[in-house]
C-alpha positions in Angstrom: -2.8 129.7 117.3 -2.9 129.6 121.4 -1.5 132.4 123.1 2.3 132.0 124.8 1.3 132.7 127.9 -2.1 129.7 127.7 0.2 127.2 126.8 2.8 127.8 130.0 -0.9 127.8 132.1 -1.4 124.4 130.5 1.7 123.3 131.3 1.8 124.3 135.2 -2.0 122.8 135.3 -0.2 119.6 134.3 2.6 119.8 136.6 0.5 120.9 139.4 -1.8 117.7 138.6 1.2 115.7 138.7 2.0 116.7 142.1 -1.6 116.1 143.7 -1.2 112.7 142.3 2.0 112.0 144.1 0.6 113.4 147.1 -2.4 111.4 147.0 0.0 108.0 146.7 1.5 108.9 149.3 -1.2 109.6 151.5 -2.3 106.1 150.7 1.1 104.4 151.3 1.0 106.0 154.7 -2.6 104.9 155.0 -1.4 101.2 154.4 0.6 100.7 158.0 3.9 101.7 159.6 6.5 103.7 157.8 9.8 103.6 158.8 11.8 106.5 159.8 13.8 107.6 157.5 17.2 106.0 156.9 16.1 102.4 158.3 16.7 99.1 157.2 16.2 95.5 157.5 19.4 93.7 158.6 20.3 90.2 159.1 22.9 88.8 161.9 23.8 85.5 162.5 23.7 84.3 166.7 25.8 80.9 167.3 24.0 78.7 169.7 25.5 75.6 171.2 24.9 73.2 167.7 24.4 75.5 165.5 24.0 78.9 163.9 20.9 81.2 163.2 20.0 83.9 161.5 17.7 86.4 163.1 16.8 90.4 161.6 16.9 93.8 163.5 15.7 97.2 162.4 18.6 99.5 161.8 18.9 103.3 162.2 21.2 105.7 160.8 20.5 107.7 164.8 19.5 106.1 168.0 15.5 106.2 168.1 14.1 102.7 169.1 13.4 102.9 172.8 15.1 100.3 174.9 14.4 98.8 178.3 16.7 101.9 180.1 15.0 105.2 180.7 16.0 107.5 178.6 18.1 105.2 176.3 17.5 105.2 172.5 18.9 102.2 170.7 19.7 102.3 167.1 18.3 98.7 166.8 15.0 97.3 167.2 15.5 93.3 167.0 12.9 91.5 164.8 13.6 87.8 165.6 13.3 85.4 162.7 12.7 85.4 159.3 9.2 85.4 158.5 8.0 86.4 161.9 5.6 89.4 162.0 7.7 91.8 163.5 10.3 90.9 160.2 7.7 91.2 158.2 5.9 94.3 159.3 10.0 96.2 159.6 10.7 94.9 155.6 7.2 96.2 154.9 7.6 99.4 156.7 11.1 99.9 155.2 9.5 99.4 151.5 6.6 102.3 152.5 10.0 104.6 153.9 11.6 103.8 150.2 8.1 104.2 148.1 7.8 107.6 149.7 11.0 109.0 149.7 11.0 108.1 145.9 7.5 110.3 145.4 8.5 112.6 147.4 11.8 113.1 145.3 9.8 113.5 141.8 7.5 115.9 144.2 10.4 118.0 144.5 11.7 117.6 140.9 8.2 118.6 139.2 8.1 121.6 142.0 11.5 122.6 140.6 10.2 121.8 136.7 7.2 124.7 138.1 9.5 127.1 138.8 11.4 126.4 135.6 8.2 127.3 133.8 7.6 130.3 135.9 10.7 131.8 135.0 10.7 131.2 131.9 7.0 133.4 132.0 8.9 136.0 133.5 11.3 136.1 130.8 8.8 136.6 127.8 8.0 139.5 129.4 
């Protein structure tokens, strides 16, 4: 039978492999292209022309960050134009790398909390 104390090693050896995974996905997401601040999103607005209406996208933030043509003015909109044009593309693409990471980088955090759990419960046992 394996000692107490080998099978909590085993067990934070797992956990700690866990975490270099996530790590290392999120290296790669980041290593893929632009990654939206945090808090950003794709929107859609609708401008009325003289015959009809269009629909066009901006980047939103939560925090004025996108630079505008005023010095020193921060805009919490970066306009994207139309659907399907690369700057709409590239935002909903960025925005999906923001949400991928924050999502590892939550379960980072919850398996770093699950370590400690593990500790303490070492330091009990003695």
């Amino acid at each position: 039978m394996p000692a107490p104390n080998s099978d909590i090693i085993s067990r934070a050896e797992l956990l700690q492999q866990a975490i270099a995974t996530l790590q290392l996905s999120i290296q790669q997401i980041q290593a893929s292209g632009e990654v939206a601040s945090p808090g950003c999103c794709v929107l859609r607005y609708q401008a009325r022309g003289k015959k009809q209406a269009y629909w066009y996208y901006k980047l939103y933030a939560t925090k004025p960050i996108f630079s505008t043509t005023q010095p020193n003015k921060l805009s919490k909109y970066r306009h994207l134009g139309k659907a399907g044009s690369p700057a709409h593309i590239n935002a909903v693409l960025s925005v999906a790398r923001r949400t991928q990471i924050d999502h590892l980088t939550s379960c980072i955090d919850y398996l770093r909390q699950n370590w400690v759990d593990l500790y303490d419960s070492l330091k009990e046992k003695k």
